[in-house]
C-alpha positions in Angstrom: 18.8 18.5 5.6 16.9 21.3 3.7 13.6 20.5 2.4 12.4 21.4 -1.0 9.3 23.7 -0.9 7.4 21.2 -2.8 7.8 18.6 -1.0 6.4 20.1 2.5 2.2 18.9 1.2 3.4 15.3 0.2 5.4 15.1 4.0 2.7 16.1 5.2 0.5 13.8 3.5 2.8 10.9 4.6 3.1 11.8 8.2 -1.0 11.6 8.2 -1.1 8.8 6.6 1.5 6.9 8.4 -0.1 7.8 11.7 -3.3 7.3 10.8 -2.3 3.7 9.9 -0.1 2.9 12.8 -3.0 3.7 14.7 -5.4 1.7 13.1 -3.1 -1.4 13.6 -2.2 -0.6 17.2 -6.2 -0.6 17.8 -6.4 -3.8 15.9 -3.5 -5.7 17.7 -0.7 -5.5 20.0 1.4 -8.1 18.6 4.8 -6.8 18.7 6.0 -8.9 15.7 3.3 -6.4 13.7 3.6 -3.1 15.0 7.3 -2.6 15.8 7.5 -3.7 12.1 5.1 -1.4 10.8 6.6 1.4 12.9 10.3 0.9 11.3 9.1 0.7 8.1 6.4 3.7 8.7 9.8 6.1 9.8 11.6 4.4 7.0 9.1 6.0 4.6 9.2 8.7 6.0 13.1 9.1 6.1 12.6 8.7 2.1 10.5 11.0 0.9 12.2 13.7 3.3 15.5 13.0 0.9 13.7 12.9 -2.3 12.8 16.3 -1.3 16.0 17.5 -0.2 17.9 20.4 -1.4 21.4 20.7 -2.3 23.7 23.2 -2.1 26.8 22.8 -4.5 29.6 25.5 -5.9 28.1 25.7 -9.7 29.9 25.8 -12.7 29.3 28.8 -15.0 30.2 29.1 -18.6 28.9 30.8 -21.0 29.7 28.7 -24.0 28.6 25.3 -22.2 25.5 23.7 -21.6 25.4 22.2 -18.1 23.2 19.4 -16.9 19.6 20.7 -15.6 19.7 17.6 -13.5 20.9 14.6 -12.1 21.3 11.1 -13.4 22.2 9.1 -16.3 22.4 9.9 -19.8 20.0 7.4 -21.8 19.9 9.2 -25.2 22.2 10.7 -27.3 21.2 11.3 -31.0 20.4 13.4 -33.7 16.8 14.2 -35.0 14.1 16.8 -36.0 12.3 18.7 -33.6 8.4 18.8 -34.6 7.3 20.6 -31.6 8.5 24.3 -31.5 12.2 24.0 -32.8 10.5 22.9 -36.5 14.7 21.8 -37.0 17.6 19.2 -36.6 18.6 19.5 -33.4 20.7 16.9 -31.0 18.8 15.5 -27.9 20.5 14.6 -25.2 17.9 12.5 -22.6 18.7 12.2 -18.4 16.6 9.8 -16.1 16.4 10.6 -13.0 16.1 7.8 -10.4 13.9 8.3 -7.1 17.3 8.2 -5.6 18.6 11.2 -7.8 17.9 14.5 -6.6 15.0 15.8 -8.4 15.8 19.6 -8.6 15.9 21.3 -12.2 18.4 23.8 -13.3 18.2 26.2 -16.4 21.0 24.9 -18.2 22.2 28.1 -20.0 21.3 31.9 -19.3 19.0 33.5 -21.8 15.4 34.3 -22.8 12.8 32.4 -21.8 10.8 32.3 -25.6 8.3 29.7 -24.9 6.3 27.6 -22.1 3.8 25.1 -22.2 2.6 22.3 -20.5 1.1 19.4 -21.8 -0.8 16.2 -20.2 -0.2 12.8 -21.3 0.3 8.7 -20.1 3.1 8.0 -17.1 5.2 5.4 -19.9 8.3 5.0 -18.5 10.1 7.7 -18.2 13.4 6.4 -20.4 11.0 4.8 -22.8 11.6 6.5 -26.7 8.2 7.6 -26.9 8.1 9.3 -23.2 9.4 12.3 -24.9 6.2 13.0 -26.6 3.2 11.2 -24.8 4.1 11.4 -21.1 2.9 14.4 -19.4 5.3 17.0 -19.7 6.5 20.6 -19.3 8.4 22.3 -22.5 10.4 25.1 -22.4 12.6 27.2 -25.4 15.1 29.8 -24.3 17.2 32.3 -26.7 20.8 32.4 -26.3 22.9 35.2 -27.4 23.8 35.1 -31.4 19.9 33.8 -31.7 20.5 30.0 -31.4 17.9 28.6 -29.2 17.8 25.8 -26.9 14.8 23.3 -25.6 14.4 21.7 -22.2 11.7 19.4 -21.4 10.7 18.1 -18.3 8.9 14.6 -18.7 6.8 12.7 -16.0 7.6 8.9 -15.7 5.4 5.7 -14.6 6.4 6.6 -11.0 6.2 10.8 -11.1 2.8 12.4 -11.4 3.3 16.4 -11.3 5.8 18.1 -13.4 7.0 21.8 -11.5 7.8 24.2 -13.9 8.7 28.0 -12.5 9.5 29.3 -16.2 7.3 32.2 -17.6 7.6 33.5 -21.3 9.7 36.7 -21.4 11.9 35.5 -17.9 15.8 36.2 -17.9 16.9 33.2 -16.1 20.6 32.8 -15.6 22.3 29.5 -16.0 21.7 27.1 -12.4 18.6 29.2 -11.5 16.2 26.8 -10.4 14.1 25.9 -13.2 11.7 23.4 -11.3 11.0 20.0 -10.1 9.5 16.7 -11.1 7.9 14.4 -8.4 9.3 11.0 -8.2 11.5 9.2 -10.9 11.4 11.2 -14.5 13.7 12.7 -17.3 14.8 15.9 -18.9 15.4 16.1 -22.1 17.9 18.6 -23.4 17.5 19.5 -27.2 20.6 21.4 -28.4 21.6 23.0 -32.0 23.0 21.1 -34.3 26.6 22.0 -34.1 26.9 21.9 -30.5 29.8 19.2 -29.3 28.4 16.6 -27.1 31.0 16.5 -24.0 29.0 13.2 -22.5 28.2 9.3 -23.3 25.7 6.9 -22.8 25.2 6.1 -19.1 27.5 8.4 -18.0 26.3 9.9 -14.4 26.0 13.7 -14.2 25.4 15.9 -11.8 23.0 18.8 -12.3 24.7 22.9 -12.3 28.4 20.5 -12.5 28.4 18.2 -15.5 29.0 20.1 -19.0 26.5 18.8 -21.7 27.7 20.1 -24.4 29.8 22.7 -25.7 28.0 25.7 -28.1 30.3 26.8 -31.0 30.7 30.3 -31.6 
């Protein structure tokens, strides 16, 4: 199993800290009823953080005219409204939490222009809470597609995630499933997507990032 790169400080962080403790408690007792315990549940850690960082390799789906999911997970919000932010127009939002269990890679979603980045800090709401969209901490970024429509993906910490990863840079030519960056710990991306786009998913559905189809742009 491949390893995201930004997982390798927090294994290491883990691996100290679980030795360090299994130390400690060896020192303190040798009561097999503790320790062997302790020890399964120590390499049981362990065994999850190494697949919350892992790093899948899938065939991708490229289309120009579709918007494909920049993660995975489940759809929690599908609706129209009016983008205050950057977009400053009605737009439809379509919302994906990831679970710790969901791989926590991010994918551009189209190809373009990268227009706009910024990051901003904020509370750790829960991540599928209405108002984690614009409190949580959280990493924005608006590309330009070809015929000038634009497109907004934003990266949201949850109660559980603490660091948002975003590789984007103002002025980048990303192509749709380049890796867009990563999210710590269960969080949500939120897709917002012009206003004529067809939506090509439902509530809860499951998708699959650089596989599931979004939406479709009209021409």
């Amino acid at each position: 199993m491949r390893i995201h790169k930004e997982g390798r400080v927090s294994l290491l962080i883990v691996a100290i800290f679980i030795v360090a403790l299994n130390y400690l408690m060896v020192r303190i007792t040798h009561n097999p009823y503790i320790v062997y315990p302790l020890v399964a549940l120590s390499a049981l850690l362990y065994l999850f953080v190494m697949y919350f960082f892992r790093v899948v390799n899938r065939p991708e789906v490229n289309d120009d005219n579709a918007v494909i999911a920049p993660c995975d997970g489940r759809v929690v919000v599908i609706e129209d409204i009016f983008e205050e932010e950057y977009m400053k127009c009605k737009c439809k939002q379509v919302s994906i939490f990831m679970s710790p269990l969901d791989v926590h890679m991010n994918w551009y979603p189209v190809s373009g222009k990268v227009e706009h980045v910024s990051y901003s800090k904020g509370s750790h709401l829960v991540a599928w809470a209405p108002k984690a969209s614009t409190d949580n901490e959280r990493a924005t970024v608006v590309m330009e597609m070809p015929g000038n429509k634009k497109l907004m993906v934003r990266q949201i910490a949850g109660a559980v995630a603490r660091r948002v990863v975003c590789y984007a840079e103002e002025g980048d030519l990303p192509l749709q499933n380049d890796n867009l960056g990563f999210i710590k710990f269960g969080s949500r991306v939120d897709l917002f997507l012009p206003e004529d786009v067809q939506i090509k998913v439902s509530l809860n559905q499951r998708v699959a990032g650089t596989q599931t189809v979004i939406a479709r742009l009209t021409k």
